[in-house]
C-alpha positions as CSV (number, residue, x, y, z in Angstrom):
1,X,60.8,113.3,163.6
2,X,63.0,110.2,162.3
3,X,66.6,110.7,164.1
4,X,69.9,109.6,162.4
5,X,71.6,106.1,162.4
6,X,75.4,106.6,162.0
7,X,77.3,103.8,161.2
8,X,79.6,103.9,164.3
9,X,81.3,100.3,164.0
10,X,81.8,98.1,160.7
11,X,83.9,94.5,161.2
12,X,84.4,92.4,158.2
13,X,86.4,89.2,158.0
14,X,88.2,87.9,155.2
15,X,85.9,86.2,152.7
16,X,86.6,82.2,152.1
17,X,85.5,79.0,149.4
18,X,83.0,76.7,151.1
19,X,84.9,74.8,153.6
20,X,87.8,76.9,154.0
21,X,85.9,79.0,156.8
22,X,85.2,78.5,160.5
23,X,81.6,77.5,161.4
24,X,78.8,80.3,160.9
25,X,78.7,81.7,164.6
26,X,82.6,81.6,165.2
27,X,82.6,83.7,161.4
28,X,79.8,86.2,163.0
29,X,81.1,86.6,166.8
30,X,84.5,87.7,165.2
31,X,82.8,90.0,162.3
32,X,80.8,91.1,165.3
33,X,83.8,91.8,167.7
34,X,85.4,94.0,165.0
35,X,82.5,96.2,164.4
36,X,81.9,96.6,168.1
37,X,86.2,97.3,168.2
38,X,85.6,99.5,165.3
39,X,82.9,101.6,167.3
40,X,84.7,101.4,170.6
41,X,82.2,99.9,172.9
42,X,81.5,96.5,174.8
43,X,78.7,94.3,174.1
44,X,77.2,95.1,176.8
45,X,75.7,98.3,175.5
46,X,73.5,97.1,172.5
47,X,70.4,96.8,173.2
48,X,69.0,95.1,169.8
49,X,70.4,92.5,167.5
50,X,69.7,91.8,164.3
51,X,71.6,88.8,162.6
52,X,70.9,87.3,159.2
53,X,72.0,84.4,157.5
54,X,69.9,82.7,154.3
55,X,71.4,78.7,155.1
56,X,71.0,77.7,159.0
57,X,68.7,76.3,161.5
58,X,66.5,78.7,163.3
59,X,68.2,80.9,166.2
60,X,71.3,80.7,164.6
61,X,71.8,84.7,165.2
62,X,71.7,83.6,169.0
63,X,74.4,81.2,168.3
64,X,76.9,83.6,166.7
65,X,75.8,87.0,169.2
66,X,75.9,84.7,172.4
67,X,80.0,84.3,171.8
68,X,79.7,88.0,171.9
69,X,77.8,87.8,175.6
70,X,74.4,86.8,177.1
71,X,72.6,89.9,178.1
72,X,68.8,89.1,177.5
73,X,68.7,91.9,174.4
74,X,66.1,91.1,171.6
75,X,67.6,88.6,169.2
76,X,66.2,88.6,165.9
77,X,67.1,85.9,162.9
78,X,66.1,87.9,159.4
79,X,66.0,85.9,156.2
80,X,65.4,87.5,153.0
81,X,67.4,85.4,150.2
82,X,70.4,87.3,149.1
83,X,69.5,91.0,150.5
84,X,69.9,89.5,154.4
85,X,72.4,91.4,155.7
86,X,70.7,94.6,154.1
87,X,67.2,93.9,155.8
88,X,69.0,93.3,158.9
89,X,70.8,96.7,158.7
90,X,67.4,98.4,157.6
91,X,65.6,97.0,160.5
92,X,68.8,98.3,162.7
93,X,68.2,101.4,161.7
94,X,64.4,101.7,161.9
95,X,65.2,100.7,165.6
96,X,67.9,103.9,166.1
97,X,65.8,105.9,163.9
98,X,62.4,105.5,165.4
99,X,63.6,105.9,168.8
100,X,63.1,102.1,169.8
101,X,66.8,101.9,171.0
102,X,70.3,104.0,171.1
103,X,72.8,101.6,170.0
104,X,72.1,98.4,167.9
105,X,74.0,95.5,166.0
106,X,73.1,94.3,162.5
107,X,75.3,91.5,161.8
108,X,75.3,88.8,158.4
109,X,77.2,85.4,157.9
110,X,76.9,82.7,155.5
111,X,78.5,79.2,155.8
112,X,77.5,77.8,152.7
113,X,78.3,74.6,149.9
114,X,79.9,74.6,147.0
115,X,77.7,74.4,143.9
116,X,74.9,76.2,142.4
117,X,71.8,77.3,145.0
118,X,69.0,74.9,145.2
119,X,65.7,74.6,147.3
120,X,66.6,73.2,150.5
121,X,63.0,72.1,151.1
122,X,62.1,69.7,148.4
123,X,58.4,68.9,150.4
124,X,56.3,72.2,149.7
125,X,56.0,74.8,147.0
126,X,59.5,76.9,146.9
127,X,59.1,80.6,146.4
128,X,60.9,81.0,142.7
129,X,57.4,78.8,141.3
130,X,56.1,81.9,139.9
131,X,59.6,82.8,138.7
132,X,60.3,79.6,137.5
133,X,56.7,79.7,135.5
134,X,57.6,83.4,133.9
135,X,61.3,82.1,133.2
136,X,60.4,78.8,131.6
137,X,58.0,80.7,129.0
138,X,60.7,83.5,128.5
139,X,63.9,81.9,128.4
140,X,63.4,77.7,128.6
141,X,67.1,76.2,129.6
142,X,65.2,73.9,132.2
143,X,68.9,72.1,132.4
144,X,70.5,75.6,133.7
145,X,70.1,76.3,137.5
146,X,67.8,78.4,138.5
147,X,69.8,82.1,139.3
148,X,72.0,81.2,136.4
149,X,68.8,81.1,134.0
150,X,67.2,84.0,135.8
151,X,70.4,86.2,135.5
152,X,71.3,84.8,131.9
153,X,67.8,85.3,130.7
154,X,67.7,89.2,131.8
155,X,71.1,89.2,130.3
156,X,69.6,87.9,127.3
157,X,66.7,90.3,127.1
158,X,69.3,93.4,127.7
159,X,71.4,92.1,125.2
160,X,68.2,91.4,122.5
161,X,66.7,94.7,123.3
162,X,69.8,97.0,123.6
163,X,72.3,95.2,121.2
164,X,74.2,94.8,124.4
165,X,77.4,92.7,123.2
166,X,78.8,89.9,125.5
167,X,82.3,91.5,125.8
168,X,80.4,94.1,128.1
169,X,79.7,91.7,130.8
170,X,83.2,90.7,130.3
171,X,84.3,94.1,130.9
172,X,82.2,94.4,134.1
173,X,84.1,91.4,135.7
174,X,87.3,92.6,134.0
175,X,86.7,95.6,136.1
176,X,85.7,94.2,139.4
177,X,88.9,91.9,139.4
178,X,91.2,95.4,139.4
179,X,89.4,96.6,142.0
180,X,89.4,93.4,144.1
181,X,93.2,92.8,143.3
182,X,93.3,96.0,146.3
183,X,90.9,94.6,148.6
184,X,92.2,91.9,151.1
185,X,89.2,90.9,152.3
186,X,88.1,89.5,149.0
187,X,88.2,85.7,148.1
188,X,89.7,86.4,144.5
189,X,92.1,89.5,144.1
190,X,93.5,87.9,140.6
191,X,93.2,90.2,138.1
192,X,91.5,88.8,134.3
193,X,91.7,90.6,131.6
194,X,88.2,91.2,129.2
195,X,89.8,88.2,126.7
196,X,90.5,86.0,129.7
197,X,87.0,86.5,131.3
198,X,85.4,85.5,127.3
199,X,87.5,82.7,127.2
200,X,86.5,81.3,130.4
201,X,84.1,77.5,130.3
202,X,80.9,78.9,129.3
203,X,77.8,78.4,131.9
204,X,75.2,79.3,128.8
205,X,76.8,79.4,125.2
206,X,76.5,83.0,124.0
207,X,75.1,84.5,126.9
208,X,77.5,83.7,130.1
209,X,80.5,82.3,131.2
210,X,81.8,81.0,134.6
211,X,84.0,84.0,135.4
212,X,80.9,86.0,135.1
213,X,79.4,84.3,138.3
214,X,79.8,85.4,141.6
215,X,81.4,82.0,143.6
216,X,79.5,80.4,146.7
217,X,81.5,82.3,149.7
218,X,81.5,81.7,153.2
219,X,82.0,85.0,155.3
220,X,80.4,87.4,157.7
221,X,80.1,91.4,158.5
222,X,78.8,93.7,161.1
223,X,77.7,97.0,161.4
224,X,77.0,99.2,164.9
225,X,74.5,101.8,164.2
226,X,73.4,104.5,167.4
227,X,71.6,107.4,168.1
228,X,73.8,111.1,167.5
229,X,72.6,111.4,171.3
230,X,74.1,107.7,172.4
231,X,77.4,109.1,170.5
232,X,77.9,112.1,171.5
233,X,77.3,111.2,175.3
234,X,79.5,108.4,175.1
235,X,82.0,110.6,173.1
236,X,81.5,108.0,170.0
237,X,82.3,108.6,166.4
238,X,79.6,110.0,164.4
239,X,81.2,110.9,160.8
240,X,79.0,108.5,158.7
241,X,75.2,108.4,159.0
242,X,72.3,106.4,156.8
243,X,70.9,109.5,154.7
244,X,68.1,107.8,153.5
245,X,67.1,104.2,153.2
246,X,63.9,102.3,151.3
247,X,63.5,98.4,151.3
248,X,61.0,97.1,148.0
249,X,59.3,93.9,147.1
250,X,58.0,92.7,143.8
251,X,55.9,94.5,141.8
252,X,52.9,92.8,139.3
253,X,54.7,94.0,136.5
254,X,57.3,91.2,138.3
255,X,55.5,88.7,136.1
256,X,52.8,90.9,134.0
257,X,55.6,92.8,132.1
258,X,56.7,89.0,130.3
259,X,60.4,90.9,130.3
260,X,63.3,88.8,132.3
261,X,65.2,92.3,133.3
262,X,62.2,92.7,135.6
263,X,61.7,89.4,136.8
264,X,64.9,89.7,138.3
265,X,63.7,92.8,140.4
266,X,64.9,95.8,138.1
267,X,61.2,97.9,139.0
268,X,61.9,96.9,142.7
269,X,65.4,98.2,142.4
270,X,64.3,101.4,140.2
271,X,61.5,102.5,142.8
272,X,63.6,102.3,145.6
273,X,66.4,103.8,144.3
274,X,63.6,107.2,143.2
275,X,62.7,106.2,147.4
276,X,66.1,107.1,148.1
277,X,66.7,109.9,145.6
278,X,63.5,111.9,147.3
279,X,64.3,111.0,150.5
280,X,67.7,112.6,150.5
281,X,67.1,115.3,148.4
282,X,69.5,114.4,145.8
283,X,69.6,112.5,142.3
284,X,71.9,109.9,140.8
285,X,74.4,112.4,139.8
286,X,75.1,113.6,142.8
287,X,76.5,109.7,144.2
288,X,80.1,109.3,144.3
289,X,80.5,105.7,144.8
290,X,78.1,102.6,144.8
291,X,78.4,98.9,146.1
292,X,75.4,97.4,144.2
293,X,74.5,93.5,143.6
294,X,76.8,91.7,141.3
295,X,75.8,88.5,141.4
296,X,76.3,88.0,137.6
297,X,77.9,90.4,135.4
298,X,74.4,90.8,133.9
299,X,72.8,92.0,137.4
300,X,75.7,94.9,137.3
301,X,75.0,96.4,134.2
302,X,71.2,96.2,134.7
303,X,71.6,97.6,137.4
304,X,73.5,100.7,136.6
305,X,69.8,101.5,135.0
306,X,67.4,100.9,137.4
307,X,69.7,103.2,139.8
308,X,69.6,106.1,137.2
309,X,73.4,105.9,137.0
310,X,73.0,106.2,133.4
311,X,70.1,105.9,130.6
312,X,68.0,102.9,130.0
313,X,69.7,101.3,127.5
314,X,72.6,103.1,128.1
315,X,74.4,100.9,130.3
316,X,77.0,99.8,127.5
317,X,77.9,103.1,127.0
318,X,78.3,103.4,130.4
319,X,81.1,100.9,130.6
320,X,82.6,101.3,127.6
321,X,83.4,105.2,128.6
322,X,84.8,103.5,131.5
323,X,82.0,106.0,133.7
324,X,82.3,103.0,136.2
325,X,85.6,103.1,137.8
326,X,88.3,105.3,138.8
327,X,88.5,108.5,136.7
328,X,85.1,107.9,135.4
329,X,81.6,109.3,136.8
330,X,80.7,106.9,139.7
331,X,83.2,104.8,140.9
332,X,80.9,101.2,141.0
333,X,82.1,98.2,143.4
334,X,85.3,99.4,145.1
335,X,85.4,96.3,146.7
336,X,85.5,94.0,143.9
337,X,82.0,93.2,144.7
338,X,80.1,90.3,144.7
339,X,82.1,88.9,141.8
340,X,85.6,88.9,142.7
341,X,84.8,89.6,147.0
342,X,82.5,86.8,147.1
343,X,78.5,86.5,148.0
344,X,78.2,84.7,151.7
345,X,74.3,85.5,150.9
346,X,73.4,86.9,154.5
347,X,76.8,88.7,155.0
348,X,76.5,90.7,151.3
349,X,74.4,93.6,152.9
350,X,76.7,94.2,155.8
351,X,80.1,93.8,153.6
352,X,78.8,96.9,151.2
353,X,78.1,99.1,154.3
354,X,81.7,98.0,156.0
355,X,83.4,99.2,152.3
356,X,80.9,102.1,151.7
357,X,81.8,103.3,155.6
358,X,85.4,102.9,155.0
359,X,84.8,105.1,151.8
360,X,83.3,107.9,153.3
361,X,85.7,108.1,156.0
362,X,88.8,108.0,153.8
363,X,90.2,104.8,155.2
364,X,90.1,102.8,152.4
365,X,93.2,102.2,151.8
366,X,94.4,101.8,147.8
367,X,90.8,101.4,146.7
368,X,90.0,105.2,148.3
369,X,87.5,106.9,146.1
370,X,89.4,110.6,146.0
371,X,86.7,113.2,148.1
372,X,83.5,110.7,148.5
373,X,81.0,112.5,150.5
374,X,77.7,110.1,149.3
375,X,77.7,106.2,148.7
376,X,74.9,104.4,147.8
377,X,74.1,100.8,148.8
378,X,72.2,98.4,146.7
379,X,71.5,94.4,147.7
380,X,68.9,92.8,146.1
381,X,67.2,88.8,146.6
382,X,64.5,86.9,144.5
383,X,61.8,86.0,145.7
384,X,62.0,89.1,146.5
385,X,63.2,92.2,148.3
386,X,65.4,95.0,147.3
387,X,67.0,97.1,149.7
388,X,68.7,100.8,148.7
389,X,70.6,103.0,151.2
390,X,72.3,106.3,151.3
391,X,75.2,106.9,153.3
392,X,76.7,110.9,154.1
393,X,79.6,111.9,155.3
C-alpha cells in the first residue's frame, strides 16, 4: 500500500528579471523557510531533500538547504530541463509514499541570464541533436533559437492542421496577463489586451510574437510533503494531498510521427495525464483548475489537448468559449503562469504546486477558483520528461 503525501508547507518568493534577484541559494533558503513556516516545523525534522535547479554547478541544492541547517539528511541535486522542480516533488513524494521517510522538502530555484537558452556545453553532443534533426526537416528556421523554433514549429503544425488562427495564441497570453495582474508573486502583472499581444515585435513572422514567450526569470519555491501519520502526531495540517502522480519520457513516435506537436512532448503529456486520470479514478471533467506549462502560447493550447481538457483539435474552441478562465469549464493558469509569472526553469514545478495548494485550500486570495476540490499539475522539459500530478482537497 502506497500512503498519502500531503502538501503540508508551500513558500514561494516573488519572481524577478535576470539580475534583479539574490544569488540561487539565498533565493532557495528563503523559498525554503517559507514552506517549512507554511507547514509549521523546523528544519530539523526533514529527513530528505530534494532540490532542483537546471543552471548551476553540481551540489548547488547543498548550497541553498545548508542556509536552512546542516543535519547530515540525504541531499539530492535533480536536473530535468524545464520539469525540475516537478521531478523533485515527484521524487519527494515517492519517498513519503513508499514509506522511505515521514517528512520531506522538495525545493526549485533558478538564477538565470537574460536571452534565449543555449547549450552550456559546446564540447560534446547536447541532448536536443535528435530534436534539432526532426525540427530542421519539419520546420527549417536554423536562424531561430532552438525552444522558439521547437514551440513555433508545433504552433505551426496546430495552426496548418486545425486552421488554428494566430489571434488564439494571442488570446491565451491576453488571458494569462488578467490572471497575473492578481498574482503578486508574478514578474509581469500588466495586463495586454489580444490586439496589444498581435502587435507586439514578432519572434517568427506569422507564427509568434515576443509577448507570446515566457521571459528568462530568476525565482525559487518549496514544497513540504509528510506522511498522514507524521501530521497527525505532530498535530500538522493535512487538507491537501497528491491524489495521483505519473512522471513520462519521450516516446518513438517523439521523432517517428514527423509531426512538431509531438516532438515537443504532446504523447508524453497525453499518457501521463490517462496515468493520472486512472490513477485517481477520475477524468478531465471532473478537474477544477490546472497550472500546466506555458512556456509559449503555443505549449498552452496544445496542451489543453493532450490533458483531455477538450477535443483534439478543439483547443480553439476551447478558448474562444472562454472554457479556460473564470466562469468557463476549467479555470487554466491562475497564476498567470509561465507567461506572465515567469519560468525560473528548476523553480516552475514547485511554483504550480505552491498556487494549486493555495487553490485547494481557498487561500488564494483574488485569483480564488470558487469551490476547487481537484487541481491538476502539468510541467513538462525537452529532452525530455513530463511530469502530471493530482492534488485533492
Amino acid at each position: 500500500m502506497m500512503r498519502k503525501a500531503f502538501v503540508s508547507g508551500v513558500g514561494m518568493i516573488p519572481f524577478a528579471k535576470p539580475g534583479a534577484s539574490a544569488p540561487y541559494h539565498e533565493m532557495g533558503a528563503a523559498a525554503g523557510r517559507l514552506a517549512l513556516a507554511d507547514a509549521g516545523i523546523k528544519y530539523e525534522e526533514i529527513q530528505q531533500a530534494f532540490v532542483g535547479y537546471v543552471y548551476g554547478d553540481s551540489t548547488s541544492g547543498q548550497k541553498a538547504v545548508y542556509q536552512l541547517g546542516m543535519t547530515g539528511i540525504p541531499v539530492v541535486n535533480v536536473n530535468n530541463n524545464c520539469s525540475t522542480g516537478s521531478t523533485a516533488l515527484f521524487l519527494a513524494r515517492q519517498a513519503v509514499a513508499s514509506g522511505a521517510a515521514d517528512c520531506v522538502l522538495a525545493l526549485g530555484f533558478e538564477q538565470m541570464n537574460p536571452g534565449a537558452l543555449g547549450a552550456m556545453f559546446k564540447d560534446r553532443p547536447t541532448p536536443f541533436d535528435d530534436f534539432d534533426r526532426e525540427t530542421d526537416a519539419l520546420v527549417g528556421m536554423t536562424e531561430v533559437p532552438l525552444a522558439l523554433r521547437y514551440f513555433g514549429g508545433a504552433g505551426l503544425a496546430h495552426m496548418k492542421k486545425y486552421g488554428t488562427k494566430l489571434e488564439t495564441f494571442a488570446k491565451i497570453r491576453a488571458k494569462a496577463s488578467r490572471h497575473a495582474e492578481k498574482n503578486p508573486l508574478a514578474l509581469f502583472k500588466k495586463v495586454v489586451t489580444t490586439q496589444e499581444v498581435m502587435d507586439a515585435p514578432p519572434l517568427w513572422a506569422g507564427v509568434m510574437t515576443r509577448l507570446m514567450a515566457c521571459p528568462p526569470t530568476c525565482g525559487a519555491a518549496a514544497a513540504v510533503l509528510m506522511s498522514e501519520d507524521f501530521a497527525k502526531k505532530h498535530g500538522l495540517r493535512h487538507d491537501v494531498y497528491i491524489d495521483a502522480q505519473a512522471m513520462t519520457t519521450d516516446y518513438p513516435s517523439t521523432f517517428e510521427s514527423h509531426d512538431m506537436i509531438r516532438v515537443v512532448g504532446y504523447d508524453m503529456a497525453r499518457e501521463a495525464a490517462q496515468q493520472v486520470y486512472r490513477q485517481a479514478g477520475i477524468g478531465p471533467n471532473d478537474v477544477n483548475v490546472v497550472e500546466l506549462h506555458d512556456c509559449f502560447a503555443q505549449n498552452e493550447l496544445i496542451t489543453y489537448e493532450a490533458l483531455g481538457l477538450c477535443p483534439e483539435g478543439g483547443a480553439e474552441k476551447f478558448v474562444d468559449d472562454g472554457d479556460n478562465t473564470y466562469g468557463g469549464k476549467v479555470v487554466t493558469n491562475p497564476s498567470g503562469g509561465l507567461l506572465s509569472k515567469g519560468h525560473p526553469l528548476g523553480a516552475t514545478g514547485l511554483a504550480q504546486c505552491y498556487e494549486l495548494t493555495h487553490q485547494l485550500r481557498g487561500t488564494a486570495e483574488q485569483r480564488q477558483v470558487a469551490n476547487a476540490k481537484i487541481a491538476l499539475q502539468h510541467n513538462l522539459g525537452l529532452g525530455g520528461a513530463c511530469v502530471v500530478t493530482l492534488y485533492r482537497k
